[in-house]
N, C-alpha and C positions, 0 to 999 in steps of 0.2 A: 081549464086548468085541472079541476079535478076529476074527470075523465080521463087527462094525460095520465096522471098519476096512479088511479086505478090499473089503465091497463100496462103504464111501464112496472108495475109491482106484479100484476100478472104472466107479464113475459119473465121475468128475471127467475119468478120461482119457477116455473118449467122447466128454467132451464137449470135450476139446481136440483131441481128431480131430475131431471136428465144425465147430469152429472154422476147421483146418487145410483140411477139403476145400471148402470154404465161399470159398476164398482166390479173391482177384480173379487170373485167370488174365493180365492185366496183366505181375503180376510177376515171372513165371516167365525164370528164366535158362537161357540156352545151353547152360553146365556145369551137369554134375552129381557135389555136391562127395561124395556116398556112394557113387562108381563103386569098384570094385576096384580097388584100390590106394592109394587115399587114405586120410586120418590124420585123424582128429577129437582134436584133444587140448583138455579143459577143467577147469575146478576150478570147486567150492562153497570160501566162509567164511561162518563164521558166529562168531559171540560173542553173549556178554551178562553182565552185570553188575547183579545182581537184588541190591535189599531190601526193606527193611520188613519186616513182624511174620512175612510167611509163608515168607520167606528168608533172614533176619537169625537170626544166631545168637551171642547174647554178643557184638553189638554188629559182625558179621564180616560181610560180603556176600557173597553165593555168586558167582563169575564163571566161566565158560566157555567156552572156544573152540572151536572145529570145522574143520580145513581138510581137499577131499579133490581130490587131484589125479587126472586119470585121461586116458586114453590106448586108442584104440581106431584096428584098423586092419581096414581094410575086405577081407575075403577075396571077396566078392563083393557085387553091389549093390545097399546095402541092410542088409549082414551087419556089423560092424563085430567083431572078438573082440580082446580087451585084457588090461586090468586097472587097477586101480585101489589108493592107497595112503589110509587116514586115520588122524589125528590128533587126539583129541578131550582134551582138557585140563580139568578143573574142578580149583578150590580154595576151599578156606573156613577162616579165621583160617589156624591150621599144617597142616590138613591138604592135603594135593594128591593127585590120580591122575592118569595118562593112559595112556589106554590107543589103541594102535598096531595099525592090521589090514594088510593086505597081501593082494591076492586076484584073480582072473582077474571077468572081467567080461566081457558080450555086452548087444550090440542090435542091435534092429532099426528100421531109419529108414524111412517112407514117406515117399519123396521123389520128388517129379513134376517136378523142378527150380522149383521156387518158393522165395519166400522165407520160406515158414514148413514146418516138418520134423517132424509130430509122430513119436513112436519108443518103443518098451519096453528096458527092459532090467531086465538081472538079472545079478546077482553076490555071490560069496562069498568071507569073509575068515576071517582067521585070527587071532585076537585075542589081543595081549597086554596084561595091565591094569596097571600097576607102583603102588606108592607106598609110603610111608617102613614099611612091614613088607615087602614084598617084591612079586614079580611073580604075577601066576595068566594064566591062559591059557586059550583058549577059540574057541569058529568062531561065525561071523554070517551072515548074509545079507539080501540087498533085492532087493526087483522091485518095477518102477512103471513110470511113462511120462510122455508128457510132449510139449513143445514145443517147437522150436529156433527161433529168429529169426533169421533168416541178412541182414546185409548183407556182399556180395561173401567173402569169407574169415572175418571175424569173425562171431560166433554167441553170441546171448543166447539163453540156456534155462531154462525154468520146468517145473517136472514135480511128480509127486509120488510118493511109494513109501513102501512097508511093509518095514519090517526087523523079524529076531530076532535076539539076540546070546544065547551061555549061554557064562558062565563057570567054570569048576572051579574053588574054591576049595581046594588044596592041606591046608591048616592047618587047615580045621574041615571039611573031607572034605564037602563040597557044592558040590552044582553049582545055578548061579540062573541065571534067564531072565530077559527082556524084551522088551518088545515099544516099537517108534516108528510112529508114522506122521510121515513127515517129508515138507516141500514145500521143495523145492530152486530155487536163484533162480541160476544161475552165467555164469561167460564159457567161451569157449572160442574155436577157431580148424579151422577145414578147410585141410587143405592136399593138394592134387587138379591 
């Protein structure tokens, strides 16, 4: 399974550099907002709000939220090193978790000054899971790639990436894994 996952996250971003080198040299701007010194700050949200028979539980809907804000500053061009914070929330009838990561983060952007930027990154957190028994704790990580759509300063981004999180449960003395492949859709902003 996680093999699948690696290499379907491998084919997709090729093909969004493919996409990207492909760009009508038309569009290409003056600036260039991944020079050394500049700031890429952007966020993901996500939600949902699932039922029926394979999410319903005693009549309760599973909902979810996800926000992750992140912040990267460009040590040279191209280089961006940061970090990043999330937030991931579910609940169903009286239960609720959420669990909180916090963690340094890099990329790298191919930017020719156009307006599309694909880019890799990679970054790890440091996870706290809480809910009505107590907190457990734990480290994650993601690498993917992706797309930036740049008009002037503002920047829509589409990518995709593979994470693992494992949590140490304190109280029954185990630690669990997991594995996402998650495809990210966010805004953000250059300032250069």
């Amino acid at each position: 399974m996680y093999k699948r996952l690696i290499f379907t996250t491998v084919i997709l971003t090729i093909f969004m550099f493919n996409l990207a080198i492909c760009e009508d040299r038309e569009d290409i701007d003056e600036r260039n907002p991944t020079d050394a010194g500049a700031v890429y700050i952007s966020g993901h949200l996500s939600g949902s709000n699932s039922g029926g028979d394979l999410y319903e539980i005693n009549g309760h809907r599973f909902e979810e939220f996800i926000v992750v804000p992140s912040v990267l500053y460009f040590v040279t061009s191209g280089l961006g090193i940061g970090g990043d914070i999330s937030l991931h929330h579910q609940k169903q009838a009286d239960f609720s978790s959420t669990t909180f990561g916090i963690g340094p983060k890099a990329g790298y952007f191919f930017d020719s000054g156009g307006t599309t930027i694909p880019f890799l990154s990679v970054g790890a957190h440091l996870l706290s899971m809480g809910d009505e028994y107590g907190s457990d704790t734990g480290f994650g990580f993601r690498f993917g790639g992706g797309l930036i759509l740049r008009t002037g300063n503002l920047a829509f981004s589409l990518g995709i990436s593979i994470g693992q999180q494992r949590i140490n449960f304190e109280d029954v003395d185990e630690t669990i894994t997991g594995e996402q492949l998650l495809i990210d859709i966010g805004i953000g902003g250059f300032l250069f």
